[in-house]
C-alpha positions in Angstrom: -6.3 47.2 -93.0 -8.7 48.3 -91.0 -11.0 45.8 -90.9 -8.0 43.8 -89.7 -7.0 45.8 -87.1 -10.3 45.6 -85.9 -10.5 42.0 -85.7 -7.3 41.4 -84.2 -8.4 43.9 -81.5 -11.4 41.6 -80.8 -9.5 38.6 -80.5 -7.0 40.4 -78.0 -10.2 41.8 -76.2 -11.9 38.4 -76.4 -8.8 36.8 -75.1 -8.3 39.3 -72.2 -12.1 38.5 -70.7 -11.8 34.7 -71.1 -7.9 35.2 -68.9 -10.1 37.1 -66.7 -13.5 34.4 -66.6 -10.4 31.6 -66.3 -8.2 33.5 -63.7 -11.3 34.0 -61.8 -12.5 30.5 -61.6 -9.1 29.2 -60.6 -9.0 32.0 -57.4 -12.9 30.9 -56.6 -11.4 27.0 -56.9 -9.0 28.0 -54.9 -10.0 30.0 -52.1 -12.9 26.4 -51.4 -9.8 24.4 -51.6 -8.1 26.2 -48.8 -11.3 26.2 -46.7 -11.4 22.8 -47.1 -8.5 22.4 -46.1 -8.4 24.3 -43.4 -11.5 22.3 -42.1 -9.8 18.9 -43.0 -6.7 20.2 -40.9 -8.8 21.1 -37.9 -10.4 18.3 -38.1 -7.4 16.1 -37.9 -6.0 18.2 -35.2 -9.1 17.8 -33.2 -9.1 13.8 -33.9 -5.3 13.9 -32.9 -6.3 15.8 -29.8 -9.5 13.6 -28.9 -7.2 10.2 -28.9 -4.4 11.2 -26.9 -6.9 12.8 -24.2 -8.0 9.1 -24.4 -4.9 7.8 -24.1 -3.6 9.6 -21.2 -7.3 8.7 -19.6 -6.2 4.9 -20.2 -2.9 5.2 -18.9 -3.4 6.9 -16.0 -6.6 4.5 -15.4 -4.4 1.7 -16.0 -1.6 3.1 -13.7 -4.0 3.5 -10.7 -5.2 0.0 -11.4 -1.7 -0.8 -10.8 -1.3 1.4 -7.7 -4.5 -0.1 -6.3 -3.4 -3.8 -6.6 0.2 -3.1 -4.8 -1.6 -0.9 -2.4 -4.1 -3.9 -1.2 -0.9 -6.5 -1.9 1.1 -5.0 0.6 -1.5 -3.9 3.5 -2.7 -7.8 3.0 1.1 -8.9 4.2 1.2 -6.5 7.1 -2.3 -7.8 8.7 -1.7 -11.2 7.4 1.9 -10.9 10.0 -0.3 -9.9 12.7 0.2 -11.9 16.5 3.0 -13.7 14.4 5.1 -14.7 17.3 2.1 -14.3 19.8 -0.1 -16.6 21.5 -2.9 -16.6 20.2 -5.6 -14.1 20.0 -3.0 -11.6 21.3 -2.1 -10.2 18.1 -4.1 -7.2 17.6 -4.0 -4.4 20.4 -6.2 -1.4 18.8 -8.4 -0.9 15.9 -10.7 1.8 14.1 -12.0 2.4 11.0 -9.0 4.0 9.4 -6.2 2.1 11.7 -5.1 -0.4 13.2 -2.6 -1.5 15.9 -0.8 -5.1 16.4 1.8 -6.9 17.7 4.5 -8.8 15.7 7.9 -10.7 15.7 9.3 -8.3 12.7 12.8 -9.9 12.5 11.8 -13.5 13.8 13.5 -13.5 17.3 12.6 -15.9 19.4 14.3 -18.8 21.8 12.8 -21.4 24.5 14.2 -22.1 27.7 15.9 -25.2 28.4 14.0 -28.6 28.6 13.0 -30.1 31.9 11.2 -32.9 33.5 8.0 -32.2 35.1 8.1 -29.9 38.2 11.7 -28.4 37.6 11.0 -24.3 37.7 12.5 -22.5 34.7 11.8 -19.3 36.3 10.7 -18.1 39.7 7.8 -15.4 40.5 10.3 -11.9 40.7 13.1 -13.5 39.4 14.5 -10.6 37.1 16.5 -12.7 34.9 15.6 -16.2 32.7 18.0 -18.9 31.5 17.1 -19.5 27.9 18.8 -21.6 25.0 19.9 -19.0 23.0 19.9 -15.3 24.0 21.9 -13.6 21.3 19.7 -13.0 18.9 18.1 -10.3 21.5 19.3 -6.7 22.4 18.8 -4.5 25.5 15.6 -3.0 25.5 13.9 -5.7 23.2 10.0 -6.1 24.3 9.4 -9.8 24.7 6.4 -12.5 25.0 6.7 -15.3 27.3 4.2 -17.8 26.9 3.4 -21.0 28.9 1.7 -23.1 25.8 0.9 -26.0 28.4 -1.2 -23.5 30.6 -2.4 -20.7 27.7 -0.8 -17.8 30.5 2.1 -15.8 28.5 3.5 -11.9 30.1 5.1 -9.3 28.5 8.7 -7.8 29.5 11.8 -6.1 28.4 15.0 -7.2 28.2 17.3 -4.7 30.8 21.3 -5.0 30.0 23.2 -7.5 27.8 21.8 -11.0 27.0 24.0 -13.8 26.8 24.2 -17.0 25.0 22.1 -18.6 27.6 20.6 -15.5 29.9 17.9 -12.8 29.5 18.2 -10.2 32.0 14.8 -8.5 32.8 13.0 -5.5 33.1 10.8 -6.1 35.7 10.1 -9.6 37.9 8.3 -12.1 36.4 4.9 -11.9 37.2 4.2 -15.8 36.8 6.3 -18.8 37.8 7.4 -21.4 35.2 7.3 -24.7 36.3 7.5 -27.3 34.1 4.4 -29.7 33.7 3.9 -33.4 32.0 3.0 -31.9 28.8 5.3 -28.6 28.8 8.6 -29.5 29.1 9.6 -25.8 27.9 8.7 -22.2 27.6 8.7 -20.0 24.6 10.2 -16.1 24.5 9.4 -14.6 21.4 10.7 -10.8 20.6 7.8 -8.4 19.4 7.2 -4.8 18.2 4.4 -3.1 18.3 2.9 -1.7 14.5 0.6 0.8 13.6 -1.2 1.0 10.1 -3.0 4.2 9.5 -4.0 6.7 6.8 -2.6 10.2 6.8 -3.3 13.1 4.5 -3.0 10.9 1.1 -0.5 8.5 2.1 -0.7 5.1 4.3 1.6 4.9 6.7 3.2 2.3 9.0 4.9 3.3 12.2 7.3 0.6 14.5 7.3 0.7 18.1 8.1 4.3 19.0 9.8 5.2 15.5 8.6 7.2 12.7 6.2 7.2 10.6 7.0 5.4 6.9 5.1 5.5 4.3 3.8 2.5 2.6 1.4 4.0 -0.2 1.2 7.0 -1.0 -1.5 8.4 -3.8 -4.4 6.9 -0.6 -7.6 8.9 -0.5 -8.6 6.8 2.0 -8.4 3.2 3.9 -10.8 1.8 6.3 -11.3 -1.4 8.0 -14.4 -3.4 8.8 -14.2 -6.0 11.7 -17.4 -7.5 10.7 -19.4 -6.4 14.0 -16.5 -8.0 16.5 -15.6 -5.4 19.2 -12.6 -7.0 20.9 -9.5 -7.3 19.6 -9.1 -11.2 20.4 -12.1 -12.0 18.1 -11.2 -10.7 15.3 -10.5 -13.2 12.8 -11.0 -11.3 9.2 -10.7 -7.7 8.5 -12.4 -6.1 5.4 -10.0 -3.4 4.1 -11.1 -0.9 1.7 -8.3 1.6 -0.3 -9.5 4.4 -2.3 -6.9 5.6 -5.0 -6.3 8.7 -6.5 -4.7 9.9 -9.6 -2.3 13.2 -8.7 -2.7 14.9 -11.8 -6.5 14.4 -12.1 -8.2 14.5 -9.0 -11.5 13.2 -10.8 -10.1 9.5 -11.4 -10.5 7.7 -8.1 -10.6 4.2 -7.8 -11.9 1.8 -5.1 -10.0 -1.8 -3.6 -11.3 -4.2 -1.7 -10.4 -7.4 0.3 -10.8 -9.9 2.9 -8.0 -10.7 4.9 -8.4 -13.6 7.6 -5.8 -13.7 9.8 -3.0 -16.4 10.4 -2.0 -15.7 14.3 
């Protein structure tokens, strides 16, 4: 009995230090699995964290791309309406490396004065009014253009009080007298305004006659023209324009645009 007590102690002994190799090996196993795992999980979260750093990179490259492309769009428009409404070579009235300053016929109002055979006068030297085909389209205080296309001479004046359908009361006398000739049988009166395109602080910025300022980009590091060497305003024919773009949430991403706009007045 003994004997058998002995051996069945063994076995539990024996079977206590094999629980003990086994339970060991499985904490071992485990303990490497959850540093694995923890490195697999970092690893992921780095990966994760690496893509959508290039995502938002892409995006926002993508969106100032955008930015960049509406920002030359529109600033080509406003220079490509320059002098409209003018004669020509009369369009543009100041200009620098970050603005420029034109005139324009924003809305389109313009009339003639009435036909005549050659020699009748359409307007007197001083006269302080001038019979026109249609005045209504102007207002009191409009700044106008009238232009002798015959002769190339135009002046600039105002209209003072209320225009009627066939009457434009002026500012000041006319400087010129209007007669008509055999190849000008009428005069042309255009309504203009005067436009300024400039950059200020990050935006781009157009301001109308005497008005305020509005802002036409914004997001503008910079903008500059090039007139190509041409000093006077009535030989400018093409205007390089250069826009520099900048992301507002990462001041590193800047982006340059550039054009060529020739001029259609």
């Amino acid at each position: 009995m003994n004997r058998n007590r002995v051996k069945r102690q063994g076995q539990k002994a024996g079977l206590k230090t094999r629980w003990r190799e086994e339970s060991g090996l499985t904490l071992v196993e485990f303990m490497v699995a959850a540093i694995i795992g923890v490195i697999l999980l970092g690893a992921t979260i780095y990966v994760f964290t690496m893509q959508e750093e290039v995502i938002q990179d892409e995006n926002s490259s993508t969106n100032i791309r955008a930015k960049g492309r509406h920002a030359i769009k529109i600033i080509t428009r406003e220079l490509k309406m320059a002098g409209f409404g003018m004669p020509p070579d009369q369009g543009i009235t100041a200009m620098s490396s970050s603005s420029i300053s034109y005139r324009v016929n924003n809305g389109d109002v313009r009339t003639t004065t009435p036909t005549g055979s050659s020699g009748v006068s359409a307007g007197a030297a001083g006269a302080t009014d001038l019979t026109v085909v249609d005045g209504t389209g102007f207002a009191d205080g409009d700044k106008i253009v009238i232009y002798n296309p015959g002769a190339g001479s135009y002046e600039l004046n105002t209209v003072d009080g209320t225009p009627t359908a066939s009457n434009l009361p002026l500012g000041s006398g006319l400087a010129n007298s209007y007669t008509y000739g055999l190849n000008t049988r009428l005069f042309t009166v255009n309504k203009y305004n005067d436009v300024t395109l400039q950059h200020s602080g990050t935006n781009i910025t157009k301001t109308v006659d005497s008005g305020s300022a509005d802002v036409l980009i914004s997001e503008a590091q910079s903008m500059s023209f090039d007139f190509y060497g041409e000093t006077e305003t009535s030989q400018v024919k093409r205007i390089g324009v250069s826009i520099s773009m900048q992301d507002t949430n990462d001041s590193k991403l800047t982006k340059e645009f550039k054009t060529d706009v020739v001029l259609r007045n």
